[in-house]
VEXTORRO-93538 format. One record per residue (C-alpha): x, y, z; residue in one letter. Coordinates in pm, whole numbers, padded with zeros to 5 digits, always signed. Layout:
<nodes>
XYZA;...
</nodes>
This chain:
<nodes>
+00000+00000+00000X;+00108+00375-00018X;+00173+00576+00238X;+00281+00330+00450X;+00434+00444+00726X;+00819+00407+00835X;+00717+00352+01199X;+00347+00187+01200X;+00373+00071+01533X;+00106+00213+01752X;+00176+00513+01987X;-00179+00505+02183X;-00398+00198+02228X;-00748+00231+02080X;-00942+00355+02426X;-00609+00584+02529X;-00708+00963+02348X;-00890+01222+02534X;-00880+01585+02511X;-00579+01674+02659X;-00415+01504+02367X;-00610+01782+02092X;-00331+01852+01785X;-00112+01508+01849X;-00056+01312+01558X;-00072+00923+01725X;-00051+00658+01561X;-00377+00359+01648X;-00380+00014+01546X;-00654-00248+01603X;-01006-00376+01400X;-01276-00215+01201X;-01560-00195+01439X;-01781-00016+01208X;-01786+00194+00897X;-02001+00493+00779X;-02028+00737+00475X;-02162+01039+00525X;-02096+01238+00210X;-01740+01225+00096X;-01638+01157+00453X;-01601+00805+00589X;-01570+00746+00979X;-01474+00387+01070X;-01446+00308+01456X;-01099+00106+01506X;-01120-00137+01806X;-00864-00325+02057X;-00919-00443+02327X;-00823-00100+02583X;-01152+00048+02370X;-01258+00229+02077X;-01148+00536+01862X;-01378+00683+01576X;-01133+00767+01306X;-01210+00989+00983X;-01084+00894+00649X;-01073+01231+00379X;-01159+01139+00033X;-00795+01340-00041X;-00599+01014+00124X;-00335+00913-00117X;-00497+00546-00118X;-00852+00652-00070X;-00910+00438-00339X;-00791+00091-00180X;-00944+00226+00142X;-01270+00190-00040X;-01237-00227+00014X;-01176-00162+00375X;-01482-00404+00568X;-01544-00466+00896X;-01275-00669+01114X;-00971-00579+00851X;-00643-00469+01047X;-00507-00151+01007X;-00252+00146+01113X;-00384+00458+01146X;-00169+00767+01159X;-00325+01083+01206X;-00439+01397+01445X;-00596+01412+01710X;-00923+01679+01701X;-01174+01753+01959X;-01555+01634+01805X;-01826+01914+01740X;-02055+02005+02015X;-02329+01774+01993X;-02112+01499+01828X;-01954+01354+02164X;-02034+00993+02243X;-02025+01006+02604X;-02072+00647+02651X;-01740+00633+02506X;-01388+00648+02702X;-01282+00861+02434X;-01574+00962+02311X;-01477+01361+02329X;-01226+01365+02024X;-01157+01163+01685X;-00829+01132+01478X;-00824+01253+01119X;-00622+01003+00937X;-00353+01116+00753X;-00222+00757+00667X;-00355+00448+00675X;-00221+00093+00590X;-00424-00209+00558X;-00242-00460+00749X;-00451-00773+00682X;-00813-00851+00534X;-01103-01050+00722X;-01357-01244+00542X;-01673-01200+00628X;-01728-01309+00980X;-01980-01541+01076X;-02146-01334+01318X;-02154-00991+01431X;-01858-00893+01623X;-01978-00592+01741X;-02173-00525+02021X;-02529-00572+01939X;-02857-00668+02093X;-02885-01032+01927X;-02665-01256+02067X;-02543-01508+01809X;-02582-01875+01955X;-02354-02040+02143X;-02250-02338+01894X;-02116-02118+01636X;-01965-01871+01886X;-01759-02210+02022X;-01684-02323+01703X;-01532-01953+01610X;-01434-01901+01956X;-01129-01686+01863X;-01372-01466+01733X;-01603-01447+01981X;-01340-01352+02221X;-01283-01047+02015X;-01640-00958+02110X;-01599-00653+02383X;-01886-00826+02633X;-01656-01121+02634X;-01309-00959+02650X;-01444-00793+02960X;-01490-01097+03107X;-01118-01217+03043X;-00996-00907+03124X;-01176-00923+03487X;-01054-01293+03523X;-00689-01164+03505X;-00749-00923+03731X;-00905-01166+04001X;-00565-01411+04000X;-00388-01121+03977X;-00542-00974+04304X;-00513-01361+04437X;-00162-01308+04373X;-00115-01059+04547X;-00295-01073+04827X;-00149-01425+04882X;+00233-01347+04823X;+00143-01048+05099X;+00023-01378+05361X;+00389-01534+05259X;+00235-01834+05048X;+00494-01985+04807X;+00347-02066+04444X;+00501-02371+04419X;+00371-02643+04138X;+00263-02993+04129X;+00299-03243+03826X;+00034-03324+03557X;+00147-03651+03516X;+00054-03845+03840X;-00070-04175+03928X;-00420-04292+03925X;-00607-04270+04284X;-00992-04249+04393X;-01117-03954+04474X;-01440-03940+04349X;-01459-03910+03973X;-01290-04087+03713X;-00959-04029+03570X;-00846-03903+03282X;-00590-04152+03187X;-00268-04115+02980X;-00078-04460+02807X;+00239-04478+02850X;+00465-04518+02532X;+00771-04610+02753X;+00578-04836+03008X;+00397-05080+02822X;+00080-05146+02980X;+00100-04827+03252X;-00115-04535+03262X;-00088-04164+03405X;-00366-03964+03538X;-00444-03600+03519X;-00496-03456+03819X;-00858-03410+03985X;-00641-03194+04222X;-00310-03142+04368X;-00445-03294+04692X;-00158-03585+04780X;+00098-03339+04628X;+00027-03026+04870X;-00018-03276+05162X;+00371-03351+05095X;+00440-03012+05049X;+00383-02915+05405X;+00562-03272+05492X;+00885-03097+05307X;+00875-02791+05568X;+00689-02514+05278X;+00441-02414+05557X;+00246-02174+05274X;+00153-02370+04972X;-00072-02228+04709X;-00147-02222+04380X;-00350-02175+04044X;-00396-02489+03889X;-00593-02688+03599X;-00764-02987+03702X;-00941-03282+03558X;-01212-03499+03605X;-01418-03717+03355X;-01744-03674+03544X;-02043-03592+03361X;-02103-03205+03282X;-02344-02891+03331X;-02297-02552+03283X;-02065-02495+03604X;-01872-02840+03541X;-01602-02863+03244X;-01390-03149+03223X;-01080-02915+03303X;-01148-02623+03485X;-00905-02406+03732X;-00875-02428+04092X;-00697-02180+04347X;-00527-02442+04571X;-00410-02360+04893X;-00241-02550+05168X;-00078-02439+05529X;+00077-02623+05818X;+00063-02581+06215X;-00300-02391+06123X;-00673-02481+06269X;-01005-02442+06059X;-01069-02120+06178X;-00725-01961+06055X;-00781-02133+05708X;-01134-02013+05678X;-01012-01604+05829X;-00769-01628+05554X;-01018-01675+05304X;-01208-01418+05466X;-00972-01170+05395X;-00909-01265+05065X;-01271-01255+04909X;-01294-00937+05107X;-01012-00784+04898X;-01191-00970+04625X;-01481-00767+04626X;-01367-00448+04708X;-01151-00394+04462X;-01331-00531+04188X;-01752-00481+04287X;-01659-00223+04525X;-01882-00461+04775X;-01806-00437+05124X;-01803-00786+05330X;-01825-00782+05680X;-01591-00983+05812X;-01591-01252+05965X;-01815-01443+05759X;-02106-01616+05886X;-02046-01986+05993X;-02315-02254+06022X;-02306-02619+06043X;-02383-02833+05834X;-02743-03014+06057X;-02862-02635+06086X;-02772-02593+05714X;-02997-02902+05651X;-03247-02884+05896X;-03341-02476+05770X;-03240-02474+05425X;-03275-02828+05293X;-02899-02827+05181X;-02538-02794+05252X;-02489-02499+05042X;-02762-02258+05136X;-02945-02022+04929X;-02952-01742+05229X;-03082-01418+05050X;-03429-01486+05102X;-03607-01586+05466X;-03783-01920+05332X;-03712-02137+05593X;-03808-02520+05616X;-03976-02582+05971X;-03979-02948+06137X;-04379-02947+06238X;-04342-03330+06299X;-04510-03281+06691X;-04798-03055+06566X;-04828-03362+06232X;-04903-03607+06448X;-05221-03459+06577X;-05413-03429+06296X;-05592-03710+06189X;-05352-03744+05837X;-05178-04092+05849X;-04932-04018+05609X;-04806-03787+05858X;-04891-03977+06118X;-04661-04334+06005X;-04393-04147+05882X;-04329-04056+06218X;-04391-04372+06397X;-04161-04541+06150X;-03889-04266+06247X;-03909-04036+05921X;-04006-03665+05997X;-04312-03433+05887X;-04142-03073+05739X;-04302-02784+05556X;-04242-02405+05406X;-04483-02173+05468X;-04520-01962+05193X;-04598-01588+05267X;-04891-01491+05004X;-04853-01845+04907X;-05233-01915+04855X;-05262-01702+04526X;-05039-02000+04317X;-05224-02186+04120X;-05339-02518+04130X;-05084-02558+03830X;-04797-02399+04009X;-04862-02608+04368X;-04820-02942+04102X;-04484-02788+04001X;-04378-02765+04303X;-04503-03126+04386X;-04288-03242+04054X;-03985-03092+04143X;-04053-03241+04528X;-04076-03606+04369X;-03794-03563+04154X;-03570-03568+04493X;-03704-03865+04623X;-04050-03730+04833X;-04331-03945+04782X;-04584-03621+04810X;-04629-03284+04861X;-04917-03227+05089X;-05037-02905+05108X;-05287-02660+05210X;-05416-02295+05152X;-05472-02049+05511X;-05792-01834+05406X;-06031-01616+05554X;-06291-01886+05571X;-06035-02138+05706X;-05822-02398+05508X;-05829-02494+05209X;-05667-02795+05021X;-05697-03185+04939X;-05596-03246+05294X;-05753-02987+05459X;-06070-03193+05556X;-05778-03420+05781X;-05628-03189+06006X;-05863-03229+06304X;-05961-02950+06561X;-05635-02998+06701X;-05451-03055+06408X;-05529-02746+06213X;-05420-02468+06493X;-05161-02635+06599X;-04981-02635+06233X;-05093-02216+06200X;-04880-02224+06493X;-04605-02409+06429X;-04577-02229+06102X;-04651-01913+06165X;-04930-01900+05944X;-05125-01612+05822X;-05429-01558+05585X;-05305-01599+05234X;-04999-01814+05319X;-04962-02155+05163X;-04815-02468+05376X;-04601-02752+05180X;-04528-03021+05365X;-04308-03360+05312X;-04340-03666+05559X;-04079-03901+05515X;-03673-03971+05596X;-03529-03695+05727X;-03245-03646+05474X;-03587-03674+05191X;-03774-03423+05334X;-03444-03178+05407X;-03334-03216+05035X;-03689-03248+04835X;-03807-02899+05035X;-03457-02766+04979X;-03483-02811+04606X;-03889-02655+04659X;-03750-02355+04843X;-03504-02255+04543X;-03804-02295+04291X;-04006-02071+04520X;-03740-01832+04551X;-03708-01753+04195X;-04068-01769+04087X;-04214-01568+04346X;-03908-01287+04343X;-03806-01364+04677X;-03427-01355+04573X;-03336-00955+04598X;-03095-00913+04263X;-02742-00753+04339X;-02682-00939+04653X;-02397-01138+04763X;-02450-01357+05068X;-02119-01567+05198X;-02149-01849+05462X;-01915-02060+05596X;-02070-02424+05623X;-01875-02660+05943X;-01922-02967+06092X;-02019-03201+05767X;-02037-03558+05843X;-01692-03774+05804X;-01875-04077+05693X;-02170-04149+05468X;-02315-04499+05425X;-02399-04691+05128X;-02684-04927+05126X;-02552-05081+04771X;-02226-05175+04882X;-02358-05164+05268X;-02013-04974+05385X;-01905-04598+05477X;-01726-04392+05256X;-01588-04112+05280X;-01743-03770+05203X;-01461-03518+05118X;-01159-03774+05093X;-01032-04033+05311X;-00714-03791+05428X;-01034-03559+05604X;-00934-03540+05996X;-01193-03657+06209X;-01312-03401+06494X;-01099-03465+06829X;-01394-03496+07054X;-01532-03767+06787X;-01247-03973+06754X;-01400-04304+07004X;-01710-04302+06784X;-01471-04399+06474X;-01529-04768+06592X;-01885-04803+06736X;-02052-04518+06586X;-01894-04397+06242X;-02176-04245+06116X;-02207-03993+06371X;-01836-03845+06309X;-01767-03510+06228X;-01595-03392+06011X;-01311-03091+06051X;-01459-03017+05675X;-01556-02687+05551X;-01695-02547+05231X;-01741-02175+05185X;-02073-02083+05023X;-02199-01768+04748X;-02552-01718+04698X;-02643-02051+04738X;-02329-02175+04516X;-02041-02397+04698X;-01710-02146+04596X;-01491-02419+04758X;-01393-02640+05040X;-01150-02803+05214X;-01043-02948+05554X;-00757-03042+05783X;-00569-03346+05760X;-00536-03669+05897X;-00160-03603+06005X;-00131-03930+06244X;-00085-04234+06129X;-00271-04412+06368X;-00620-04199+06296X;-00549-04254+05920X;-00543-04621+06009X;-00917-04599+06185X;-01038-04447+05881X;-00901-04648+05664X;-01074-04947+05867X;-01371-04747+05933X;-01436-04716+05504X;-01319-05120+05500X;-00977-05003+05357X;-00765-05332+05407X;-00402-05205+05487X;-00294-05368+05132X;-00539-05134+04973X;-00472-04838+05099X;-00069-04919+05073X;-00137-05018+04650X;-00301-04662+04644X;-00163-04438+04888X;+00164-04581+04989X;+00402-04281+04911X;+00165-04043+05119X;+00152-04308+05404X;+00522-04348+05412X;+00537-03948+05412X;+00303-03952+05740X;+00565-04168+05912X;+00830-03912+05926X;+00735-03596+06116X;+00432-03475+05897X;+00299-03157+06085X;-00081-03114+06079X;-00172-02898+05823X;-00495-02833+05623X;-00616-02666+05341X;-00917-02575+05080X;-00975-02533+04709X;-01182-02274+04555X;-01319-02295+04177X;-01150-02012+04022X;-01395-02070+03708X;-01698-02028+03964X;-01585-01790+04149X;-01564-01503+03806X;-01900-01674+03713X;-02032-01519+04021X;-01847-01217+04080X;-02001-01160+03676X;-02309-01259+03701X;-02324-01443+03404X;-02519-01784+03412X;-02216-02024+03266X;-01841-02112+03319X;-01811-02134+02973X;-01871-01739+03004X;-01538-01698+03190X;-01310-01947+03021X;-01131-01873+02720X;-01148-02200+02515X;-01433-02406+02674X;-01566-02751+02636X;-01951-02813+02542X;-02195-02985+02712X;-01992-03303+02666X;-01666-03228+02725X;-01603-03141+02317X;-01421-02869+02116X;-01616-02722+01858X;-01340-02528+01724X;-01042-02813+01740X;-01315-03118+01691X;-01168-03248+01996X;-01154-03557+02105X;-01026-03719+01766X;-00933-04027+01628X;-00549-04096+01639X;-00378-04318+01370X;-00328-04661+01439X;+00058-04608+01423X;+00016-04409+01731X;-00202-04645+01889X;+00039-04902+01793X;+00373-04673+01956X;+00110-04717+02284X;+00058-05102+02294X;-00293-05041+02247X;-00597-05180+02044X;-00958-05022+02003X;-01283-05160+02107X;-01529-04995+02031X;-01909-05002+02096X;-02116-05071+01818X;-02232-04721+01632X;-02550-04585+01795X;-02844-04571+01556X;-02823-04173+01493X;-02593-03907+01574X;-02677-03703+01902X;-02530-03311+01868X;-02370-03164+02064X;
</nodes>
């Protein structure tokens, strides 16, 4: 091209002009956001990713003419002056809005074809499969730059904030060995150990554990992990984790640190203020109020045990549950009695779908109750329920009878649909909770053993420890997860530093000693000399933006996500390999035979 300048590197970034630099000559690079003719004059707005300038072509330009094939998303240079806009011209929802530069050269450093999809910012958001499959296109898209740009600048505040606290980042390998905890492994052949596998990591859990064996006290660090678990929109099969890990530390200084880092969080990126220190609550009150582990606690829903105040009415559903040593619990729902017939069935769907065998329910009028089971309550019954509940005219009671852990989780799961239909949940809100005290244990009736619920290396609670061999399930745990509107951020625990606890667990999950040696025995022969206790937690980095955000997906927040299952639209990945390679691997395909019809992604 002509004119081409003899220094066309850029002097400003694309969002970097204002006033004060009136009668400069700069020099912009970046993308054609736009173009527009208005009469002999073209204005194109050139785009990076600090912003956007509105440049001004003349019809006079020496290559005016090849400037005339100039489309949207070609690369240019643009050398010219800075010039304050006319009055009534200024874009003010522009950082440099104020002023334009009046090209005086301009080289065309590369053509675009014609994108796919609109790359700039407009109202219709193309869909998601073609933005994955172009994805280094949508990431030119400004909405979803931001959303890079912010994740930078939350591990760069974790950074910081951590290297302040003395951490050490300090890695772990990627090639490991395969180990339960809780998913399956991604597995890797190897070419020089015929017949041996790797795993990815699901976590640098056994790894940080011998860190604070190896005297680094402060262990942390920003890791990908992987897990070939089954996927939503806040799972991917790799995702990002900010690992952390101390010694000679209790729960409480684990969780304070993580108080003070979300605090920092939030300030300097929402401008949120969180009082400190964060609510705690364990995990039976969590259950018992909330119907879950990771409360929902911007809305005053709460689930009510009315199992006493059941038993007098002359219901027998409510009446055996209890006998047989399930529970009666209920919501009362303020206003409740306007839903629908329609709506009170949802709720009974979504009830069912979590194991109740019911939703009983009825309506608190001005002429008295109202509902299929109204006609049961009894003259005792009825007031005693208003009571219990709180009731008022126009509320609506739900109720569950059966195991406790049914009726916690079925009217957890009706309490979040509630929440969101009926606007309870106040937008702009962030609630954090601490949740304590989760069970060590949890029995299987299939395989009629305990496992464990976090990992095996989860230290039992002190005062707990003589129930390990008579009463297992009632063990606490020193587990902790740290909650965000109703969304687990993270967890962790402290560690089973003795070797003789580890061996009660071990015997309490029916770990034989040869077992847990095949599978564990470099950590166990770490324990044996000097570990200190030491505990830790992981938070989901991916989540954690998601949140901060406000946008409904991971995939939002990651640069180069996975679909729905785990593929790459963009690299077709997974793919085939060639049987040579397969070969170099000592390996041989079976396959399944092909399904009848293709199911999309």
């Amino acid at each position: 091209m002509s004119n081409k300048p003899e220094s066309g590197k850029r002097t400003h970034t694309c969002g970097q002009a204002r006033l004060e630099d009136v009668d400069e000559t700069i020099t912009l690079n970046g993308w054609v956001e736009s173009i527009r003719d208005h009469g002999g004059l073209t204005f194109l707005d050139l785009r990076d990713r600090y912003g956007l300038t509105q440049v001004v072509l003349d019809p006079e330009l020496d290559n005016s003419e090849s400037l005339s094939q100039v489309r949207v998303e070609y690369v240019l240079s643009v050398t010219g002056q800075v010039r304050a806009r006319p009055e009534g011209m200024r874009n003010p929802k522009l950082d440099t809005g104020d002023i334009e530069v009046a090209a005086s050269v301009v080289e065309i450093l590369n053509a675009s074809e014609v994108p796919p999809f609109e790359i700039a910012e407009s109202k219709e958001e193309p869909g998601e499969e073609i933005r994955l499959k172009y994805r280094y296109l949508d990431l030119r898209r400004q909405r979803v730059q931001k959303n890079m740009i912010f994740r930078s600048k939350v591990t760069r505040i974790i950074r910081r904030v951590l290297d302040e606290e003395q951490f050490l980042d300090l890695e772990t390998p990627f090639l490991t060995r395969s180990t339960p905890e809780g998913a399956r492994d991604f597995l890797v052949p190897s070419r020089v150990h015929p017949g041996g596998f790797y795993a990815l990591p699901q976590s640098p859990q056994l790894f940080k554990q011998l860190f604070m064996i190896a005297g680094f006290d402060r262990y942390y660090q920003i890791v990908r992990c992987m897990r070939d678990e089954d996927l939503r929109a806040d799972r991917q099969p790799e995702f990002t984790q900010l690992d952390i890990e101390m010694a000679f530390v209790s729960e409480e200084d684990i969780q304070a640190l993580i108080d003070r880092l979300l605090c920092r969080l939030f300030d300097e990126l929402l401008g949120v203020e969180v009082a400190l220190p964060i609510p705690r609550m364990g995990y039976d009150e969590a259950m018992a109020r909330y119907g879950s582990d990771r409360p929902d606690t911007r809305f005053e829903l709460f689930i009510r045990d009315v199992s006493e105040e059941a038993i007098k009415t002359d219901f027998q559903v409510f009446s055996k549950a209890v006998e047989g040593g399930g529970v009666v619990r209920g919501l009362c729902v303020p206003g409740g009695a306007s839903l629908s017939r329609k709506d009170i069935d949802g709720c009974e769907g979504i009830a069912k779908s979590f194991g109740a065998k019911g939703l009983a329910w009825v309506k608190i009028e001005a002429e008295g109750t109202k509902g299929p089971i109204a006609k049961f309550l009894g003259e005792q019954g009825e007031p005693a329920l208003r009571e219990a509940f709180e009731a008022k005219e126009g509320d609506l009671l739900l109720m569950v009878a059966d195991k406790e852990s049914v009726a916690a989780t079925s009217l957890g799961e009706v309490r979040l649909h509630l929440g969101e239909k009926l606007d309870l949940i106040p937008e702009g809100r962030f609630d954090l909770l601490w949740i304590t005290d989760f069970p060590l244990l949890e029995w299987s009736e299939e395989d009629q053993r305990y496992y464990a619920c976090h990992h095996p290396f989860t230290s039992p609670r002190t005062e707990d420890l003589e129930l390990l061999d008579e009463k297992p399930g009632e063990v606490k745990a020193r587990a902790y997860d740290i909650i965000l509107n109703g969304i687990e951020l993270g967890g962790g625990s402290i560690r089973i530093h003795s070797q003789d606890v580890q061996a009660k667990v071990f015997d309490a999950i029916a770990l034989s000693e040869e077992e847990a040696r095949e599978k564990f025995g470099f950590l166990l022969d770490a324990l044996s000399f000097g570990a200190p206790p030491h505990g830790g937690i992981a938070l989901g980095l991916d989540r954690l933006v998601m949140l901060l955000l406000g946008v409904p997906s991971i995939r939002d927040v990651i640069a180069f996500p996975k679909t729905a299952k785990g593929g790459c639209m963009m690299t077709d990945a997974p793919g085939g390999v060639s049987s040579q390679q397969l070969e170099e691997l000592f390996l041989e395909l079976n396959l399944p035979e092909e399904s009848s019809g293709e199911e999309g992604e």
